[in-house]
Every structure is written in C-alpha cells, then in structure tokens.
C-alpha positions in Angstrom: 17.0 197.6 245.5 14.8 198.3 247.9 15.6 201.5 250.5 17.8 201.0 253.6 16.5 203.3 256.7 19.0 202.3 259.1 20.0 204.0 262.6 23.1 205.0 260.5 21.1 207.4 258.1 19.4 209.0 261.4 22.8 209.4 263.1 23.8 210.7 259.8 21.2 213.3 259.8 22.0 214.2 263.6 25.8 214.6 263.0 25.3 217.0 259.7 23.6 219.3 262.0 26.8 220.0 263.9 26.1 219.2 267.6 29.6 219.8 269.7 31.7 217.1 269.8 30.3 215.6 267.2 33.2 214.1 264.3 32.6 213.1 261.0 30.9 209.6 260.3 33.1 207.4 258.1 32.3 207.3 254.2 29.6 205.9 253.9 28.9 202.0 252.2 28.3 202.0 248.8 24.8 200.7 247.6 25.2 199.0 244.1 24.4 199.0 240.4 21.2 200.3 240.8 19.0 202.7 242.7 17.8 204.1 245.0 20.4 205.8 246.1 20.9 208.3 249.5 23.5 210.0 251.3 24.5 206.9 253.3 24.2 204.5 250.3 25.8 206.2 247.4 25.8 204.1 244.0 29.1 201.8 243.5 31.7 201.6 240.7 29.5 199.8 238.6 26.7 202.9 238.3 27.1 204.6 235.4 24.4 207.9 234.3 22.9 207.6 230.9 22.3 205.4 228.3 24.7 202.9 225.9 23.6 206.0 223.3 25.4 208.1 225.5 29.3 209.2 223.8 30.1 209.2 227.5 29.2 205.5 227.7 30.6 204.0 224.3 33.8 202.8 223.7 36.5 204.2 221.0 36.1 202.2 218.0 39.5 199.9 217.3 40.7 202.3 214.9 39.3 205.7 215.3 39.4 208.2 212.5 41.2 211.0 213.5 40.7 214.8 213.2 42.6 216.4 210.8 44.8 218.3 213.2 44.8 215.8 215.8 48.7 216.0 216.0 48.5 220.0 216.6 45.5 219.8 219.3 47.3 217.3 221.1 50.4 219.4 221.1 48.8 222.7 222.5 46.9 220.2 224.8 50.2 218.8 225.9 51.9 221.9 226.0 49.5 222.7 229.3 51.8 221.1 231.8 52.6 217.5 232.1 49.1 215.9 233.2 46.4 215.7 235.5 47.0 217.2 238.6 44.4 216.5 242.0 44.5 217.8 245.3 42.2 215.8 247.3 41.5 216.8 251.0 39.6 220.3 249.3 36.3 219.5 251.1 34.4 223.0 251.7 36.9 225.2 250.8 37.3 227.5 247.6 39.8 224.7 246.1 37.0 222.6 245.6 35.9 222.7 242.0 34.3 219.3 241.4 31.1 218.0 241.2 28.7 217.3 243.6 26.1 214.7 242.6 22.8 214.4 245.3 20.2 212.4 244.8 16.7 213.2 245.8 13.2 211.5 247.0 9.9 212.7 247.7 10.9 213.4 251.4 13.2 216.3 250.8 12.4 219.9 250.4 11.4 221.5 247.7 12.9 224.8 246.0 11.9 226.9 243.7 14.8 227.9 240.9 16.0 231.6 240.2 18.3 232.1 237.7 19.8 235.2 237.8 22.8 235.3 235.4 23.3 235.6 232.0 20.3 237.6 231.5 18.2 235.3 233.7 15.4 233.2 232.8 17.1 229.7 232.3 15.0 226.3 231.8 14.2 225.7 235.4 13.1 229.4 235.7 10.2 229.0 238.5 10.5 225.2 238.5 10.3 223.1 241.4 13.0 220.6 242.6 13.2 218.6 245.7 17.0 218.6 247.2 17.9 217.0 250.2 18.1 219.3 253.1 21.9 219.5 254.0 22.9 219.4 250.3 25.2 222.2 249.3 27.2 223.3 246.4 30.7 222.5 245.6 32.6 225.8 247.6 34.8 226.6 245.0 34.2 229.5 242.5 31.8 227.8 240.5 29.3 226.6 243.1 28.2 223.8 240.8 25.7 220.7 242.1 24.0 218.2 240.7 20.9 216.9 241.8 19.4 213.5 240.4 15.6 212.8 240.8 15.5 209.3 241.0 11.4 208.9 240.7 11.2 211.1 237.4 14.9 209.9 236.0 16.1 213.9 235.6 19.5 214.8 236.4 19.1 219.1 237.7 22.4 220.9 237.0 23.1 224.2 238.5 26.4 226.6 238.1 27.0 229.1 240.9 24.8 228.5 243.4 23.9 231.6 245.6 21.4 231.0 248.3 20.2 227.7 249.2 18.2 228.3 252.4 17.4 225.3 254.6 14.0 223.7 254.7 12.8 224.6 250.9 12.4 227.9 249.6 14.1 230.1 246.7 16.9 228.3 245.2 19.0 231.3 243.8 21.6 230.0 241.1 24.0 232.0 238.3 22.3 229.2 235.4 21.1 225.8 235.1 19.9 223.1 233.4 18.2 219.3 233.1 18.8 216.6 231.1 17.1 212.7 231.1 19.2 210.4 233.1 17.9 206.5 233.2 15.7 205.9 229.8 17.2 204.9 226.5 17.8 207.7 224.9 19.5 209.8 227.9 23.0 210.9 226.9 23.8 213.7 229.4 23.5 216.2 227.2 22.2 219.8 227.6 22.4 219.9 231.2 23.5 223.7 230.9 25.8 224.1 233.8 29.1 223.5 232.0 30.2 225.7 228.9 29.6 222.8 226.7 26.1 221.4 228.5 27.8 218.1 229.3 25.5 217.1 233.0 27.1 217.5 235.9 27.6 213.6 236.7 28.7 212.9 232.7 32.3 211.5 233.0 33.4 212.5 236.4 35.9 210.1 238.5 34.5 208.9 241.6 36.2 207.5 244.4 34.0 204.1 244.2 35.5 203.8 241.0 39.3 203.6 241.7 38.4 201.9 244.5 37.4 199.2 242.3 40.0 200.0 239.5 37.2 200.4 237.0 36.1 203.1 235.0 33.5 202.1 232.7 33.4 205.8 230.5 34.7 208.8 229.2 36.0 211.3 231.2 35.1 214.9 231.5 38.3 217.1 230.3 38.8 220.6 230.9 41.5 223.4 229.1 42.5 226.9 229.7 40.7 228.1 226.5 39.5 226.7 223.5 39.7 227.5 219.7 36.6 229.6 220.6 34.2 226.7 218.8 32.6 223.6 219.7 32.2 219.9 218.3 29.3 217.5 218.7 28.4 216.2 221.4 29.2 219.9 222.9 26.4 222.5 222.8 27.0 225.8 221.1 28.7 226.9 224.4 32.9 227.2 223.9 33.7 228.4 226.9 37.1 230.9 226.9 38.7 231.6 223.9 42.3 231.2 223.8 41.9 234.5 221.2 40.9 236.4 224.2 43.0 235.2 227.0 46.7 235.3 227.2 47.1 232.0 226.1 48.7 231.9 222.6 48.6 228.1 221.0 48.6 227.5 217.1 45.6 224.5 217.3 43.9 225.1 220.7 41.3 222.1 220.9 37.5 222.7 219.8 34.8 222.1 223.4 33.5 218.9 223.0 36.2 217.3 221.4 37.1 214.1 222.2 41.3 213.2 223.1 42.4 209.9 223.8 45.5 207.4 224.0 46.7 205.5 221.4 47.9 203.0 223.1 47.2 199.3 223.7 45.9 197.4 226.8 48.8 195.5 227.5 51.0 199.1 227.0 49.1 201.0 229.6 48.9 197.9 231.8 53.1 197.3 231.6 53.7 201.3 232.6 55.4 201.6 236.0 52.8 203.6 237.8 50.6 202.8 240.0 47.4 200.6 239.9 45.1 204.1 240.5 46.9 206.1 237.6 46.4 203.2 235.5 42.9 202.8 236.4 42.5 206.5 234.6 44.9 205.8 231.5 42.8 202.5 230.6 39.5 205.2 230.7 41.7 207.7 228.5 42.6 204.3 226.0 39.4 202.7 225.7 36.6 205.9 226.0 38.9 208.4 225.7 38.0 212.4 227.3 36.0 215.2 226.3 36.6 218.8 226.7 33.7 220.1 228.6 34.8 223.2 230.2 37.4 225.5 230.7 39.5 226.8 233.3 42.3 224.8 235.8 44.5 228.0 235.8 47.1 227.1 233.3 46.9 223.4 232.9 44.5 220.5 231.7 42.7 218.2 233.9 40.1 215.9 234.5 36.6 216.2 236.6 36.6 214.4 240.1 33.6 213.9 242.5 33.4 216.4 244.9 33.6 215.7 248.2 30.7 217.9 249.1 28.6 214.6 247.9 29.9 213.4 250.9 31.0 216.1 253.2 27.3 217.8 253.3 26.1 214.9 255.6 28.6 214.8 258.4 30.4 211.9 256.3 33.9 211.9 256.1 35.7 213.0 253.0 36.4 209.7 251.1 39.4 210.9 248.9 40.9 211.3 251.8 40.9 207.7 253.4 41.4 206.6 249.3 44.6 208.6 249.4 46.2 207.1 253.1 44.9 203.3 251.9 46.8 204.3 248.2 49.9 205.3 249.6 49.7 208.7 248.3 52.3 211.1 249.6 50.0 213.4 252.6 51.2 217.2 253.0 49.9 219.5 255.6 48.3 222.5 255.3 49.1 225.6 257.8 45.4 224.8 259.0 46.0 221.7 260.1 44.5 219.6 257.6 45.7 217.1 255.7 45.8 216.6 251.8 46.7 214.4 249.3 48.1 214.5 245.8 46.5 212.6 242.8 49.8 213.4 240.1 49.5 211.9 236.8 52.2 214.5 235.4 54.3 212.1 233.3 52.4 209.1 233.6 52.9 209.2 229.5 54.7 211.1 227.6 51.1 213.0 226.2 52.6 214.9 223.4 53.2 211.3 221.6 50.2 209.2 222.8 47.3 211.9 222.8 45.2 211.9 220.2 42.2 213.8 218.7 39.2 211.4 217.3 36.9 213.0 214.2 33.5 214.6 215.4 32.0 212.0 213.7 33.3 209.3 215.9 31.2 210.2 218.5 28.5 210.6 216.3 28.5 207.3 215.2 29.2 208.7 211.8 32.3 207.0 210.7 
C-alpha cells in the first residue's frame, strides 16, 4: 500500500511539538493488513508480526496434550487474583507498562545503541537504527519500545530506555535486542527485552483489535515469579523466581509456558460479559497465552499496546475513546484525568478452565 503524506501527518508533526494551545489530534485512521505503516496510519486488526511458524501465530491443536502439572500451574496461576486487570488512560505516566511499537523509514533519525546494563555490550552494541523523531519509551519503570524497520523487516527491542535525545545521536538503553519480523521463518523470538526474549509486538492487545472483536494470536502473559526455569519458545531468561521473592506457590508456572482455556466456542461466546472481554477469552481458547515476563505487583495479566504508540505524536490516547464508546465505567484521577478500567476478574472461573499445554505443543512436537 502505497504511503499516504497527507496535511494530517504535517499537522501531526506540528502538534507533537507542543505549540500553546495546541490539543491532541484524534487517534489516528488505521492503515490495513499491510505496510507501510506511520504514526498517522498505524496497521489495523488484521496485522499480525511474524510468520504462520510463529507459536504466537498458530492455533491450539483440538486436543492439546497437557503438561504434567497443568492442574497445579493453573492453580498457583489462578491463585494471583481473579484475572486481568487494565487501567487504560496511563499515557506518559509511570503506570504505563505496555508496549510501544514505532515503525520506522529512511526519513527518521538515526541512533546509535548503548547498552549499559547487565554488563553491557548487548547485540545492537554500536549499531545503528533509525527511530522516528518524537518516538519515546513507554514511561513506566521498564522504559520498553519497540521499533519495526519496515525496509529491512527487523523488529529493534529495547528495555529501559535512558536517553533518547532528539534529532539522532546516542541511544542509551539498560538491554536490547532484534529479531526478523516479515520473512517465513520470523517467530518473534530473541528480541532480548523481555526476560523470556519474546519481541516487543509478539502477542500484545491492541486497540485496533477489540475494536474489531478479533484477535488473531496468542497473547503475551506475565506472573509475579516463575518456577525459576523456562520452556520453549522462551529463551534461557526466567525472569523472578518465586524461590526468591515472597511469593510461596507449590507449582509456580515455567517462562514461556503456554496457559489456555478449555473451553468451547459456543461456551465462551454464551458467557454474560461483554463483547470486548470476550474478544480476549476466544484469544485465550483458541491460541492460548504465554508467560513472557514477570512482574504486575501481585497478580497476572496480559500485555496491551501502549499508548505512547500513539501519545508520542500529539495523537490522542485511543484506549481512551475505546473505553467511553465501550461503556466502560470512567473514574477520575485527583489530576484531573480520566481513566478507564479493562476488568476481566471473574470473567471465568480460572482455577477450572485454565490449562497448561506440553512444551512440545508449541513445538510442533506432539
């Protein structure tokens, strides 16, 4: 599809820069299956990263084998509250821990990458990267962002982004990462910004997509702490231990492996919630969710877009106006702003639906 350069990108540009008086521009129109993408065409529902090889991108098989302790993961699992819980209306401020996903050309700047955590020297050590100008991370503690080069087809993952400065230059980050995004073989893999290397983009909930009511892949699941190991298709990374946190559970799940519900269709689609909630449980059902990270003080959850995607250009936050047109329940904050809960706490009873699929499921193995 070919580029749009519209008067609404330039006012886009002129609005990010934050001339007085100026508001935010509405959410921007979504562009489509397929690239290129920008800031004021963002892909729609139907996008998905990665290949049909990706275990992001393949559907549970009718009858999955299950793990061995699949009853006692899904236990300790459930025994972390009572379901997802998302507070949307967190643009720019430190309770935004979602991804940001950017998407680059050969106009933007170009950066140099500096890891400097972890004892330093990461993949992209000295590499170069072209981000678009306004781009920022995610504000919350881990500073993630994601940024897609759509001429080479890499995805660039970076965790706690420091300095960023405007115009090109050093881009100072804690670790980081790249994996293949648009050939055959791309399964968003090794990106190196989550504890379990899953990219930044692999199996996050965007708003395009329950817009639409479709979510065509797994989703990206995160826990307190783990059982201090990982599964395929996690890398050796297993984030927090639940051996070295407070957190005392007798089968804590592995990083990387993969949870779903056994239910049907028809059972998910007769549940009396609404249509957005089961948007997500048909995506638990049919692709079921991988743990890729830990943290979410206490409780499970799932990965949503971050609004910075958005936000960074003057655009206005779209979970927002996906909240007011959903019916959601607003609540104000002593600033003044407005935000909206996403609750799936009791959607299902998760201690009797959840379950935990072999290893070898997702390998294609059995």
């Amino acid at each position: 599809m070919a580029r749009w350069r519209t008067w609404l990108a330039l006012v886009a540009g002129v609005l990010a820069l934050g001339l007085p008086g100026a508001g935010p521009l509405p959410a921007p129109a979504v562009a489509g299956c397929h690239g290129p993408f920008d800031e004021a065409h963002p892909p729609g529902a139907c996008w998905r990263p990665f290949s049909d090889r990706s275990p992001f991108n393949r559907p549970l098989p009718r009858k999955p084998r299950q793990a061995g302790d699949s009853a006692a993961v899904a236990a300790a699992v459930a025994s972390w509250g009572s379901g997802p819980r998302i507070v949307s209306g967190v643009a720019d401020t430190a309770d935004d821990f979602g991804h940001p996903i950017y998407f680059s050309a050969r106009r933007n700047p170009s950066f140099r990458v500096d890891c400097v955590e972890f004892g330093g020297d990461c993949e992209l050590d000295g590499e170069r990267v072209r981000i678009p100008n306004l781009a920022r991370p995610a504000a919350g503690g881990d500073a993630h962002m994601a940024v897609i080069d759509q001429r080479d087809g890499v995805e660039y993952d970076f965790y706690d982004v420091i300095t960023k400065p405007a115009g090109g230059g050093r881009l100072v980050v804690g670790w980081g990462g790249k994996t293949k995004i648009d050939d055959e073989r791309s399964k968003g893999l090794g990106a190196e910004a989550t504890a379990s290397g899953f990219a930044l983009s692999a199996g996050i909930i965007r708003p395009a997509e329950l817009r639409a009511g479709e979510i065509d892949h797994a989703l990206f699941m995160t826990v307190p702490c783990t059982r201090g190991s990982s599964v395929y298709p996690s890398g050796p990374g297993a984030g927090t231990s639940c051996a070295r946190s407070d957190e005392s559970r007798p089968a804590p799940p592995a990083m990387g492996q993969r949870l779903y519900l056994e239910m049907s269709k028809g059972e998910v689609k007769g549940l009396p919630v609404p249509r957005w909630e089961r948007t997500i449980l048909q995506a638990m059902r049919r692709y079921g969710m991988f743990v890729g990270d830990t943290g979410g003080g206490g409780d499970w959850g799932i990965q949503f877009e971050s609004p910075s995607s958005f936000t960074s250009f003057g655009r206005s936050d779209p979970w927002l106006g996906l909240g007011q047109r959903l019916g959601l329940a607003p609540y104000p904050e002593s600033d003044g702003t407005t935000r909206y809960l996403w609750d799936m706490r009791g959607a299902v009873d998760w201690a009797t639906e959840l379950r935990v699929a072999a290893p070898c499921v997702s390998h294609r193995g059995c």
